[in-house]
C-alpha positions as a Python dict, from the first residue, in 0.01 Angstrom:
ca = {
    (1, 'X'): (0, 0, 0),
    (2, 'X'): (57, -312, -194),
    (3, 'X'): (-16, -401, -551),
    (4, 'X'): (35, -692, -782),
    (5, 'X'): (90, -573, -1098),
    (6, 'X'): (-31, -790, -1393),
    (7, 'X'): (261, -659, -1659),
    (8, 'X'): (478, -823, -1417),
    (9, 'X'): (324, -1139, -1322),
    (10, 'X'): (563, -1418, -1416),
    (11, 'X'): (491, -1784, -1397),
    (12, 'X'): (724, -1982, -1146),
    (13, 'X'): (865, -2335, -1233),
    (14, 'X'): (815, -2552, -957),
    (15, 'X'): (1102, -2695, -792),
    (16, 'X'): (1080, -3081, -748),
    (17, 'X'): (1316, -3372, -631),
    (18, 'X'): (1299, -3725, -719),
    (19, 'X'): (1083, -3799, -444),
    (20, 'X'): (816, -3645, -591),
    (21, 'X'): (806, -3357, -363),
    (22, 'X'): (821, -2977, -511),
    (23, 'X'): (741, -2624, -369),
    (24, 'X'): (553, -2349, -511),
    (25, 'X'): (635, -2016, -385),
    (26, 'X'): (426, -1701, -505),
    (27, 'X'): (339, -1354, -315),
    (28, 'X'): (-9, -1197, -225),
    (29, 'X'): (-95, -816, -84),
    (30, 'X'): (-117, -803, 296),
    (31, 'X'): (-479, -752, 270),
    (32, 'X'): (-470, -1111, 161),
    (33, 'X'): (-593, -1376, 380),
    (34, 'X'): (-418, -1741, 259),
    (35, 'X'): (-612, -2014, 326),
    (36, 'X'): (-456, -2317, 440),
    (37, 'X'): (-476, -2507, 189),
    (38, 'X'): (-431, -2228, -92),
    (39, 'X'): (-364, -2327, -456),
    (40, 'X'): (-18, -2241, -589),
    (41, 'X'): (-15, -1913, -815),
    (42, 'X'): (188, -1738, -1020),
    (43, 'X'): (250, -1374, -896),
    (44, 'X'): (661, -1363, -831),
    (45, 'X'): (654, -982, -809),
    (46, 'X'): (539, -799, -513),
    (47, 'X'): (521, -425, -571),
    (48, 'X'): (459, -191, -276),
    (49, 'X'): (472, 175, -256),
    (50, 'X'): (525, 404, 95),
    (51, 'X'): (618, 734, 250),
    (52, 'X'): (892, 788, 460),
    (53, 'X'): (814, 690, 785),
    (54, 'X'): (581, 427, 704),
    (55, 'X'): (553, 81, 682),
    (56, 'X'): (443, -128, 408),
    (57, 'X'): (349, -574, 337),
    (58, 'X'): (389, -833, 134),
    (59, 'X'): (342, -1212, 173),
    (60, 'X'): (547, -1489, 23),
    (61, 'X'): (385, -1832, 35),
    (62, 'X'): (546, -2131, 21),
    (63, 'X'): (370, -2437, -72),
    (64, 'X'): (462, -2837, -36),
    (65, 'X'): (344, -3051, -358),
    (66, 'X'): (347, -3422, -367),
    (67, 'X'): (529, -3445, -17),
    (68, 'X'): (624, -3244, 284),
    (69, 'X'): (908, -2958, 325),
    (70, 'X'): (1116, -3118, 614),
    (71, 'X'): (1230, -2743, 651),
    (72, 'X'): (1177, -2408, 472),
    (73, 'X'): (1277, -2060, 539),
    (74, 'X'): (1215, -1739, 375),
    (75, 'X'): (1494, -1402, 305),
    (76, 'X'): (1462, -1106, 146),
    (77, 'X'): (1760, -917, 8),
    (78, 'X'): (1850, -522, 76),
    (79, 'X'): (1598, -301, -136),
    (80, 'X'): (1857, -97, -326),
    (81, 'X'): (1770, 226, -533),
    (82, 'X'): (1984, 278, -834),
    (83, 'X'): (2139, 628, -792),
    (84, 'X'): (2224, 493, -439),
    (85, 'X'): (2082, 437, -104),
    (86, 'X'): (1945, 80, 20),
    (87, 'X'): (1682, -58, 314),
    (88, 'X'): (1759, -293, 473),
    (89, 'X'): (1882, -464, 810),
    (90, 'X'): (1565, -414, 1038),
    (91, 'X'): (1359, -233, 830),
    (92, 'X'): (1317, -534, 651),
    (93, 'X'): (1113, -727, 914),
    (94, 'X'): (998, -1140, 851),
    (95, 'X'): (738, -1320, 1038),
    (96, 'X'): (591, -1685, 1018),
    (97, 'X'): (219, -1637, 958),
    (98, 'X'): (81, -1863, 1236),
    (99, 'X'): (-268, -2068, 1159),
    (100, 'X'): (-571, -2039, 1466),
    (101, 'X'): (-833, -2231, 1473),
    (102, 'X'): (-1150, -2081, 1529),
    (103, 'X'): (-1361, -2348, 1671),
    (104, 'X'): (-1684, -2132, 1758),
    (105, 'X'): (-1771, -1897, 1466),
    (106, 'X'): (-1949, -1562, 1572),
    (107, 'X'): (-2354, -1463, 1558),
    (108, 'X'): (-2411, -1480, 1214),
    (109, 'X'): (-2659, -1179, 1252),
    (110, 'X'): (-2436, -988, 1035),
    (111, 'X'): (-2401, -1195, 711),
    (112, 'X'): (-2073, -1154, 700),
    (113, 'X'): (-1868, -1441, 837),
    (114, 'X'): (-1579, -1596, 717),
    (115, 'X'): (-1652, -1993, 738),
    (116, 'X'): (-1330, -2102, 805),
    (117, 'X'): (-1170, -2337, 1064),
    (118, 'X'): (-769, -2162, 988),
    (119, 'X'): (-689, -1842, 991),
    (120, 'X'): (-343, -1680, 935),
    (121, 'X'): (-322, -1453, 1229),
    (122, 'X'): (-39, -1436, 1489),
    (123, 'X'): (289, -1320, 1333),
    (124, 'X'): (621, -1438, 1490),
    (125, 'X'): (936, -1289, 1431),
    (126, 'X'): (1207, -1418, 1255),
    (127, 'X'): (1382, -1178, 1500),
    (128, 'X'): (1326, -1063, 1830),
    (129, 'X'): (1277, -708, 1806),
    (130, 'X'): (1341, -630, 2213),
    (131, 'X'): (1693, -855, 2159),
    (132, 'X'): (1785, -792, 1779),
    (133, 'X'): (1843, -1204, 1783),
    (134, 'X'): (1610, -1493, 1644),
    (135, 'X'): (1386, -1590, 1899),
    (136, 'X'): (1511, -1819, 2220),
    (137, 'X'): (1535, -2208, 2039),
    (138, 'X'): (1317, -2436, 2154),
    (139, 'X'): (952, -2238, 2132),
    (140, 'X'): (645, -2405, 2078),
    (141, 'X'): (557, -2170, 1751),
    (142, 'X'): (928, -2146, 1580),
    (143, 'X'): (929, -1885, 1325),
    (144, 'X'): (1203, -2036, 1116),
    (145, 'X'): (1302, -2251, 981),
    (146, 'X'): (955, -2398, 943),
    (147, 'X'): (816, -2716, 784),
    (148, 'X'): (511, -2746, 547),
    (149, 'X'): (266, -3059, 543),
    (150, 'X'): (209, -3175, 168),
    (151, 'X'): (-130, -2973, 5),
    (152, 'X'): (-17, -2725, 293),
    (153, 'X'): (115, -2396, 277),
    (154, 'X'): (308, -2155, 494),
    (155, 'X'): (295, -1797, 416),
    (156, 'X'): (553, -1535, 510),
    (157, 'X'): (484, -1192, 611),
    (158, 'X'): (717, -939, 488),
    (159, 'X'): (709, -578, 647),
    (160, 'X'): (955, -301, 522),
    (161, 'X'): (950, 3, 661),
    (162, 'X'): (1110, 305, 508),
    (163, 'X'): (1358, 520, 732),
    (164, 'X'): (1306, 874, 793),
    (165, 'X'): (1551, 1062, 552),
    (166, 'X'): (1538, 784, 290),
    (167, 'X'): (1595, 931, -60),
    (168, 'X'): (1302, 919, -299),
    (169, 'X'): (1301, 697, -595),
    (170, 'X'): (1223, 232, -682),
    (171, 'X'): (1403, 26, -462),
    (172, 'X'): (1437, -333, -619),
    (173, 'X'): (1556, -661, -437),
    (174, 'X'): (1458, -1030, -419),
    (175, 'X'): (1244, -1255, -196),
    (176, 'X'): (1370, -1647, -196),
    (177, 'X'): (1203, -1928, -58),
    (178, 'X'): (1468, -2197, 69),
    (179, 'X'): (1341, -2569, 182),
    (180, 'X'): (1430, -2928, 184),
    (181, 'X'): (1240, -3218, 110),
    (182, 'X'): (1188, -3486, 284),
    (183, 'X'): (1455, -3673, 121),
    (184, 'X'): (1723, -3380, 196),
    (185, 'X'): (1678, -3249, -124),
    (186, 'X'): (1723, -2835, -182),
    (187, 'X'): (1457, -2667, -379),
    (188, 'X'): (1497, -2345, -406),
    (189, 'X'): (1269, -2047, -545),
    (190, 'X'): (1294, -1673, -587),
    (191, 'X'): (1107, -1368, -696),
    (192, 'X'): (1179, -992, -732),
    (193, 'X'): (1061, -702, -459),
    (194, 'X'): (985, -304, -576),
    (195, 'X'): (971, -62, -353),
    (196, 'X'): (860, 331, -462),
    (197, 'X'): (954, 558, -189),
    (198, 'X'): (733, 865, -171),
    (199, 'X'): (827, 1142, -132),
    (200, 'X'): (642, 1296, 169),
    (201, 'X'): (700, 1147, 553),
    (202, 'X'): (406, 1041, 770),
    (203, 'X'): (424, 1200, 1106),
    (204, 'X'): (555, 1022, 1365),
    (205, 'X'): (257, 1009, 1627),
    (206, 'X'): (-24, 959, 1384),
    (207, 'X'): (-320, 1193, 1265),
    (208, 'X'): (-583, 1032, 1418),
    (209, 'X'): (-575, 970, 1826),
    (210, 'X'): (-655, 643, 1947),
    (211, 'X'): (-639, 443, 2334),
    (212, 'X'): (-556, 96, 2293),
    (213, 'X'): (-588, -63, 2600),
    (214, 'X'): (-346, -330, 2738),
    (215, 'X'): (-510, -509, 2991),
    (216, 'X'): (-302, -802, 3163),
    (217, 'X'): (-92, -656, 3399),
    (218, 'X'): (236, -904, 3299),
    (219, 'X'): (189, -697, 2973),
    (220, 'X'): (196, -357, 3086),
    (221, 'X'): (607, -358, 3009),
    (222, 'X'): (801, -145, 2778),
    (223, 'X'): (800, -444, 2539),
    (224, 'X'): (424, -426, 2491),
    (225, 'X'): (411, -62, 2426),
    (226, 'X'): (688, -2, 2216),
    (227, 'X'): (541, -259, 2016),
    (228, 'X'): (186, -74, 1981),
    (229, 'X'): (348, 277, 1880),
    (230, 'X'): (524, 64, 1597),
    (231, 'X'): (173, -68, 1517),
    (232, 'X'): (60, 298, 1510),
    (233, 'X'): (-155, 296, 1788),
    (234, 'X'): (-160, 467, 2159),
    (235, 'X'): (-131, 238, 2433),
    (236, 'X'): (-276, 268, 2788),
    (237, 'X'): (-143, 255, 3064),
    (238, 'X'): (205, 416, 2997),
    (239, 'X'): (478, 399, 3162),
    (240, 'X'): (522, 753, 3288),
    (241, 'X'): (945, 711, 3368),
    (242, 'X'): (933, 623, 2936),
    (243, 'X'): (726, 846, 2817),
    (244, 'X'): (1004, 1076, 2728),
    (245, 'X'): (1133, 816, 2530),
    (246, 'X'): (813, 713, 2380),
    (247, 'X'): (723, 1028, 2263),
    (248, 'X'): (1030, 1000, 2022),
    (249, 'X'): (841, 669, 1892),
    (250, 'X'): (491, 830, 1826),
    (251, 'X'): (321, 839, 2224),
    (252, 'X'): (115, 1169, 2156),
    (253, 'X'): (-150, 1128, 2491),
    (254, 'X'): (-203, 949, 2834),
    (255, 'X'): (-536, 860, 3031),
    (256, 'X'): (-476, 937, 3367),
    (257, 'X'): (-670, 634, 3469),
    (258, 'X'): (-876, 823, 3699),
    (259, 'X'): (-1197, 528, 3698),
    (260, 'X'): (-1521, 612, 3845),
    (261, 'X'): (-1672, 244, 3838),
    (262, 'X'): (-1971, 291, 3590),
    (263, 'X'): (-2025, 48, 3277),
    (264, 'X'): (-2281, -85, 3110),
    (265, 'X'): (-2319, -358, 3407),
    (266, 'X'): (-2264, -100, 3676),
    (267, 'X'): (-2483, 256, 3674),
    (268, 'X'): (-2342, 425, 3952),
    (269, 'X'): (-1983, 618, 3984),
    (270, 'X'): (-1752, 700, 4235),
    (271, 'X'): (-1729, 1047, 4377),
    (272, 'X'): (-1541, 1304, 4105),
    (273, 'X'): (-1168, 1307, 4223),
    (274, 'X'): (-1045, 1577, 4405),
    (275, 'X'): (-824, 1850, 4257),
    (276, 'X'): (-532, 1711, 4495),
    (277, 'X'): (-583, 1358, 4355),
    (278, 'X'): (-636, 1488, 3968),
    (279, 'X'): (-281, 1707, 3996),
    (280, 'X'): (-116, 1443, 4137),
    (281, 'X'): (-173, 1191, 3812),
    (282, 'X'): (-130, 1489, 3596),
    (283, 'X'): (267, 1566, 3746),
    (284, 'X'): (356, 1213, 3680),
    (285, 'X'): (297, 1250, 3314),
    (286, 'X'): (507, 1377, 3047),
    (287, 'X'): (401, 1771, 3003),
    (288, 'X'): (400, 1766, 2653),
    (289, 'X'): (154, 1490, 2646),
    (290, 'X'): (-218, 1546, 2569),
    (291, 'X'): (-383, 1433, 2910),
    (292, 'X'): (-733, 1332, 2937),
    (293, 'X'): (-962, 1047, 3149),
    (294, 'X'): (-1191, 794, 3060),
    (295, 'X'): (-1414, 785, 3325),
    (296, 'X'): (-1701, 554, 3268),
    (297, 'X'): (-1756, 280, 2981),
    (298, 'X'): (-2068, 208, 2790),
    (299, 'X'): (-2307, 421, 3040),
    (300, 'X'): (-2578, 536, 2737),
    (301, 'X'): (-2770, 303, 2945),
    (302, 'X'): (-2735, 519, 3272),
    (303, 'X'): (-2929, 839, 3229),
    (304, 'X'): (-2931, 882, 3616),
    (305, 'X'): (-2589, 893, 3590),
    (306, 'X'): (-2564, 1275, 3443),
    (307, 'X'): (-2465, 1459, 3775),
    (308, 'X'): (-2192, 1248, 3883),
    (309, 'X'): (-2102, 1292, 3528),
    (310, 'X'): (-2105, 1673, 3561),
    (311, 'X'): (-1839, 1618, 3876),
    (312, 'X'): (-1634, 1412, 3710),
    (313, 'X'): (-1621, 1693, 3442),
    (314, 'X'): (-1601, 1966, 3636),
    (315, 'X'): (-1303, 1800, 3820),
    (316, 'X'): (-1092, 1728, 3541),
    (317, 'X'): (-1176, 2094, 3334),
    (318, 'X'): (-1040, 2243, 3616),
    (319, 'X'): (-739, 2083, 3590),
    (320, 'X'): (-730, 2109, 3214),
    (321, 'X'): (-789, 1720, 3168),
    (322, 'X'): (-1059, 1627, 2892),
    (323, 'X'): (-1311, 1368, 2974),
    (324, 'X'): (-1341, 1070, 2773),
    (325, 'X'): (-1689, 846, 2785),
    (326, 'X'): (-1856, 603, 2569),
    (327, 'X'): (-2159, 734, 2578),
    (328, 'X'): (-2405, 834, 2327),
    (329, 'X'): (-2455, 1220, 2316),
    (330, 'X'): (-2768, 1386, 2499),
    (331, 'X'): (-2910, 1731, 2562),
    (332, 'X'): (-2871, 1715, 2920),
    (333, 'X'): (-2484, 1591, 2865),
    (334, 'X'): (-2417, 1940, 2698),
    (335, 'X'): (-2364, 2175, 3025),
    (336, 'X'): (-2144, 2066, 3329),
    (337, 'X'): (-2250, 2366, 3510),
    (338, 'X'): (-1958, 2539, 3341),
    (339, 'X'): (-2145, 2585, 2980),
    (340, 'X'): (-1909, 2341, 2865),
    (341, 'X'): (-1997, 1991, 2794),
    (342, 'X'): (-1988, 1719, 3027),
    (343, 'X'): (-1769, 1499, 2768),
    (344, 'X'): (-1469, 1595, 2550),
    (345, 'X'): (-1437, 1289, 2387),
    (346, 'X'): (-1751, 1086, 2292),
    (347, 'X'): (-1660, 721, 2190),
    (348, 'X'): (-1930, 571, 1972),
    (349, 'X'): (-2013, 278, 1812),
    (350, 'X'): (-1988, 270, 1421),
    (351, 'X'): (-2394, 233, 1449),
    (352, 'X'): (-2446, 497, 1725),
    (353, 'X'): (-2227, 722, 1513),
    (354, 'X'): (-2473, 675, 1234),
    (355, 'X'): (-2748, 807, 1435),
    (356, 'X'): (-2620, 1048, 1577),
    (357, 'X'): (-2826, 1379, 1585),
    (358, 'X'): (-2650, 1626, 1368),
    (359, 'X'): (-2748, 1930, 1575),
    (360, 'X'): (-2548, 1760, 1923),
    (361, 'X'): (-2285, 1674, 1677),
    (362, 'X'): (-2261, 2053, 1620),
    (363, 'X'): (-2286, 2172, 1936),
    (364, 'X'): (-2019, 1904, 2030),
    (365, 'X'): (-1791, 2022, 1761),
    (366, 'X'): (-1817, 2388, 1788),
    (367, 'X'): (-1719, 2336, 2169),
    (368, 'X'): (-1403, 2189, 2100),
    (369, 'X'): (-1545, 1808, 2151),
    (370, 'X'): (-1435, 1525, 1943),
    (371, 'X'): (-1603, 1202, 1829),
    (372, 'X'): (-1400, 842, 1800),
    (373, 'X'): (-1538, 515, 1687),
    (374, 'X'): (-1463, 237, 1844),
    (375, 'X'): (-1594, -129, 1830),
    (376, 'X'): (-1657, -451, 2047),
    (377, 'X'): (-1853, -784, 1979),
    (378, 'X'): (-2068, -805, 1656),
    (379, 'X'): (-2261, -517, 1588),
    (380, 'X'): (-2468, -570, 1262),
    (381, 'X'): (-2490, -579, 897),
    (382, 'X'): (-2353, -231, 860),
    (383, 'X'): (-2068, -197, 1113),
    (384, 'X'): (-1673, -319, 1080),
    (385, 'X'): (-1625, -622, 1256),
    (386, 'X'): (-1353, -683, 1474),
    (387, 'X'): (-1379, -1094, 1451),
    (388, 'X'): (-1089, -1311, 1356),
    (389, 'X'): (-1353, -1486, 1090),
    (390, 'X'): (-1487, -1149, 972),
    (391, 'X'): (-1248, -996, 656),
    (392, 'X'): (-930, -845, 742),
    (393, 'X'): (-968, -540, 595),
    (394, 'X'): (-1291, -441, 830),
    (395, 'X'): (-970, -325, 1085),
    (396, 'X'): (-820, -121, 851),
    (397, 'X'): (-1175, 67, 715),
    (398, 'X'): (-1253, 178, 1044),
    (399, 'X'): (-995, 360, 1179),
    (400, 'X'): (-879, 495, 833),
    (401, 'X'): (-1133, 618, 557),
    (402, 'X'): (-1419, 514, 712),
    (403, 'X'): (-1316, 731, 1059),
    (404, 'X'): (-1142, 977, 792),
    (405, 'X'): (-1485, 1023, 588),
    (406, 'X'): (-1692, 1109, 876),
    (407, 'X'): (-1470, 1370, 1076),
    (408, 'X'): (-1441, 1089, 1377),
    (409, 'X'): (-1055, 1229, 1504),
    (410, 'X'): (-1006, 863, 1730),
    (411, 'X'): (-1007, 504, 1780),
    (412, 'X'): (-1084, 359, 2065),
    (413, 'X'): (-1011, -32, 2135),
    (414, 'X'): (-1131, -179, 2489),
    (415, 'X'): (-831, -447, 2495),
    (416, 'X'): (-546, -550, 2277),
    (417, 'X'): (-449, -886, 2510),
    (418, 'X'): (-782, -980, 2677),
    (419, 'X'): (-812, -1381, 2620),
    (420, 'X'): (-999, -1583, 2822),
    (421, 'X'): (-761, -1886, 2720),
    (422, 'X'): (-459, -1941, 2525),
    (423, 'X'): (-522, -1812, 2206),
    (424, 'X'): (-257, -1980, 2051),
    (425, 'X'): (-524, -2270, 2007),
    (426, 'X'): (-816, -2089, 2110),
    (427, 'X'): (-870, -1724, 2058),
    (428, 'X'): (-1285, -1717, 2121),
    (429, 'X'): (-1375, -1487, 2371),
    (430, 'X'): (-1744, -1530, 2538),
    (431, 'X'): (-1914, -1245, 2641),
    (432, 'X'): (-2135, -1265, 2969),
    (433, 'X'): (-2454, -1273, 2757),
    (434, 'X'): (-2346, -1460, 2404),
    (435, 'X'): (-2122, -1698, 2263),
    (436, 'X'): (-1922, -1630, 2068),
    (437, 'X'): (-1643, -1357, 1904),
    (438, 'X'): (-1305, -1531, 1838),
    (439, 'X'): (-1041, -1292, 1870),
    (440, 'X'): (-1258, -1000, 2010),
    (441, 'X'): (-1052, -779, 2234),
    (442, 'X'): (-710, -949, 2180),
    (443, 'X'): (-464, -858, 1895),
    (444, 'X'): (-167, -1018, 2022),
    (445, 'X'): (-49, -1312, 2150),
    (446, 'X'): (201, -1409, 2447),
    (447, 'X'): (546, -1392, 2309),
    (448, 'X'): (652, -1676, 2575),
    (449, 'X'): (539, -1954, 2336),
    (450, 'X'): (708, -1779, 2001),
    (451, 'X'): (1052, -1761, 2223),
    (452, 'X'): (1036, -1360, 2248),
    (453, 'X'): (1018, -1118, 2483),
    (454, 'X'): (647, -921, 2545),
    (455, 'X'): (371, -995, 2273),
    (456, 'X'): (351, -1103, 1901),
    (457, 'X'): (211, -897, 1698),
    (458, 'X'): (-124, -993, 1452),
    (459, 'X'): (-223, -953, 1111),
    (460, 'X'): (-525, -794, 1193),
    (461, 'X'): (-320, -539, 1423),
    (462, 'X'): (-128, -461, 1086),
    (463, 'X'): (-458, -337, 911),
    (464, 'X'): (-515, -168, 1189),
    (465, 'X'): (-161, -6, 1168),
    (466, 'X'): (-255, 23, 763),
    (467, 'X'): (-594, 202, 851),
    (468, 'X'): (-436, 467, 1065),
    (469, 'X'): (-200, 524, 822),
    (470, 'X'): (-488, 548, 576),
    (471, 'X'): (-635, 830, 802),
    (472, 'X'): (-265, 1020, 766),
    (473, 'X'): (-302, 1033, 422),
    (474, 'X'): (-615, 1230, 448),
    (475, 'X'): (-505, 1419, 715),
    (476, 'X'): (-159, 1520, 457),
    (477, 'X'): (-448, 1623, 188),
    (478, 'X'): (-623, 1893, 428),
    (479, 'X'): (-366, 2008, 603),
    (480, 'X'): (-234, 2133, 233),
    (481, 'X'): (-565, 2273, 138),
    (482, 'X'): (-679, 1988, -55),
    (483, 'X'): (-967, 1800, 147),
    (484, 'X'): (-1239, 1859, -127),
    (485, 'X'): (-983, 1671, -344),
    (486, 'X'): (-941, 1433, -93),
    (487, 'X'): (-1309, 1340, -18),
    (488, 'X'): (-1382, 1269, -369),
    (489, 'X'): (-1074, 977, -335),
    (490, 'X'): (-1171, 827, -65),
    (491, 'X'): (-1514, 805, -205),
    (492, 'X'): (-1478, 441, -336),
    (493, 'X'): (-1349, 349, 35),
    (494, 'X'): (-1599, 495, 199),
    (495, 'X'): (-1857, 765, 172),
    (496, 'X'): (-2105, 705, 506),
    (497, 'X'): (-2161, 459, 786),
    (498, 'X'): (-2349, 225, 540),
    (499, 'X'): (-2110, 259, 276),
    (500, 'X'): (-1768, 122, 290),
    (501, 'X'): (-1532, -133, 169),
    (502, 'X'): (-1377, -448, 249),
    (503, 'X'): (-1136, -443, -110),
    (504, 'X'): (-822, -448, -36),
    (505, 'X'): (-782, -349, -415),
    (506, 'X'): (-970, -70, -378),
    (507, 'X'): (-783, 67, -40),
    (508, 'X'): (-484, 24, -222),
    (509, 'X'): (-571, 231, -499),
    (510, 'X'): (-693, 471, -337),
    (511, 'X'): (-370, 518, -141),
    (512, 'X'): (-205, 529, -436),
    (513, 'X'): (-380, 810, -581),
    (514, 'X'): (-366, 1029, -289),
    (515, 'X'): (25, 924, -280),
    (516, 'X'): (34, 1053, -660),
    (517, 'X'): (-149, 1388, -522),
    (518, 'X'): (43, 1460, -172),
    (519, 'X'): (398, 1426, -387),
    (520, 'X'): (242, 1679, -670),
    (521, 'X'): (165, 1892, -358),
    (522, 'X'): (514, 1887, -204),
    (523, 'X'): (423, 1777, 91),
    (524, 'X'): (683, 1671, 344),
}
């Protein structure tokens, strides 16, 4: 979590030259959005506060006055702790914040929308983390050093993430901004970084399951998914040869990719596999890895569909596999012939969650079933909203206390890297029946262009990282006997599917008061 404390809000001289040009540098939380053209501020203190295991942001924004920065660059200095013990190296990890333009804004149905052409979004690394190096020279979208138009700004995402084994206690250091004018001149400004270690670890494969799926088959590399488990999420496909290694990094389960052919376009499936064909996907998996199948995608629409549902089911119980469908719960969906439900894993819309009936959702959970949100296009006034021009924080609610509040144990995401077009200039994506939802099932971006290897990570795929981390907390709280203390925490985060909220103030209290609990509870 990040805060911005007031008592140690300093004002910052700007730096000028004789040209007239100066630079403003300030920091803002990660669940910040800076607009393009952002005023300068004061804030030189950025204060965040993790567990072990976890990783936290801050921004520094740099800002040209008068005239342009021919070149700017950010660093940050080694957090060090006073009785010993410093972070630092690549847990202290710096990306350009790279401006999209959304061109097409999406339906305005839900109120909600950002009206902004710029939005900070991709992050490229200052270093490549597949090489350890600064990204290959000569990339279209440099991360450093960088220049800044005058009235511009440039912000700098900062994330530090707290080893395993790290010793408890405020880690201070310093953030500097470092630029030249257009005249050659150096301006130079600086601030101060605390860190509070907790001291409790998050797990290493999170609370809450999730399927993230990478779609474009140039992705599917180790690149890609090593870069997902960082960002706390589960990717699909694996590689099965890795997963050993993955597992180390936080890969907890595996869709056997099993796919029947039904969606919402498409009501009618494939024959169920046979036991040969289910056995053979399950031996190529790691055996420690929870195995299940999604089988068929947005079939609530399909109620002829229910016996070839029952085979598919059938099938994969016998084999042990759990069956994964987005589809909204029904009484003939609740016996595959066996007694035991059809699904294992119902994925549900944020409204269809809302109304669900509480007696299925019984039945569902006293079987063993589970319940994950997930989300795609624009859904209404009461739903997260996974837009680029929606707030930033609606990816971090859902998964976290929003999922956390209502007992939903997943996340499900349809496609991390599906653009229809470069979405380094263009990130909308047009759905076969409406126009349009800029950034909707893509949150990366092609590393080619940055000069690194794989994908670049988002902003928005950070909340999402924050959110599941959110959901850990939680998860920390009732695994120590203290949920009742725990829902009345979360409460000004989110208490139902109507209410919930987009603060980032408000998440980031709440962390910290569950933070203050978990260490009072000794958990580790």
């Amino acid at each position: 979590m990040v805060c911005l404390l007031a008592p140690l809000v300093v004002a910052i001289p700007i730096a000028a030259d004789a040209g007239a040009t100066a630079l403003a540098a300030w920091v803002e939380p990660s669940t910040v959005r800076v607009p393009i053209t952002a005023s300068r501020h004061s804030r030189s203190v950025a204060v965040i506060d993790a567990a072990r295991g976890e990783t936290e942001s801050f921004q520094v924004v740099a800002r040209a006055v008068g005239g342009p920065l021919r070149t700017a660059t950010v660093r940050v200095s080694p957090l060090r702790r006073a009785g010993g013990g410093e972070i630092t190296g690549r847990s202290v990890a710096l990306f350009r914040e790279h401006y999209v333009q959304v061109r097409r804004h999406s339906p305005r149905w839900s109120g909600r929308v950002v009206p902004w052409r710029w939005f900070p979004d991709a992050l490229v690394p200052f270093v490549d983390p597949v090489t350890g190096r600064p990204p290959r020279a000569g990339s279209r979208y440099p991360a450093s050093p960088f220049g800044v138009r005058p009235g511009r700004v440039q912000p700098v995402w900062v994330d530090v993430t707290v080893p395993y084994g790290t010793a408890a206690g405020s880690y201070t250091g310093t953030w500097t901004v470092v630029a030249r004018s257009s005249t050659g001149r150096k301006l130079t400004r600086t601030g101060s970084v605390s860190l509070r270690v907790r001291d409790f670890d998050l797990p290493v494969s999170p609370a809450s399951s999730s399927r993230f799926s990478i779609r474009r088959p140039e992705n599917r590399r180790a690149a890609v998914e090593d870069l997902l488990l960082r960002y706390r999420v589960q990717p699909t496909p694996t590689t099965p040869s890795r997963e050993g290694v993955m597992r180390r990094r936080g890969l907890a389960s595996a869709d056997l990719r099993l796919w029947s052919g039904a969606d919402v376009a498409h009501c009618a499936m494939a024959p169920a596999p046979s036991p040969e064909a289910v056995q053979a996907q399950v031996g190529a998996h790691h055996p420690a890895l929870r195995l299940y199948d999604y089988s068929a995608d947005e079939v609530s629409a399909c109620p002829g569909l229910t016996p070839s549902l029952a085979d598919w089911g059938r099938a994969l119980h016998a084999n042990g596999i759990d069956h994964l469908v987005t589809v909204r719960p029904r009484e003939d969906l609740m016996d595959d012939g066996t007694g035991r439900p059809v699904v294992d894993i119902w994925g549900l819309l944020p409204w269809q969650l809302r109304r669900l009936d509480p007696a299925l959702r019984a039945r569902i959970e006293a079987a063993g079933g589970e319940l994950w949100s997930y989300q795609a296009l624009v859904q209404g006034r009461r739903t997260p909203s996974w837009q680029l021009d929606f707030p930033v924080t609606h990816y971090r609610v859902l998964g976290g206390f929003l999922n956390a509040s209502q007992g939903v144990t997943g996340l499900l995401y349809w496609g991390v890297d599906r653009w229809q077009r470069d979405p380094w200039t263009d990130p909308t994506y047009t759905h076969t029946t409406s126009c349009c939802f800029p950034g909707d099932g893509s949150l990366v971006y092609p590393g080619g262009p940055a000069g690194v290897i794989g994908v670049v990570p988002s902003i928005r795929l950070a909340m999402v990282r924050d959110g599941m981390d959110d959901y850990d907390y939680v998860a920390l709280m009732r695994a120590r006997g203290a949920g009742t203390e725990a829902e009345a925490l979360i409460a000004p985060a989110a208490t139902s599917w109507w209410r919930w909220t987009t603060d980032g103030r408000v998440l980031a209290d709440v962390r910290h008061r569950l933070a203050d609990v978990l260490e009072s509870l000794g958990a580790t």
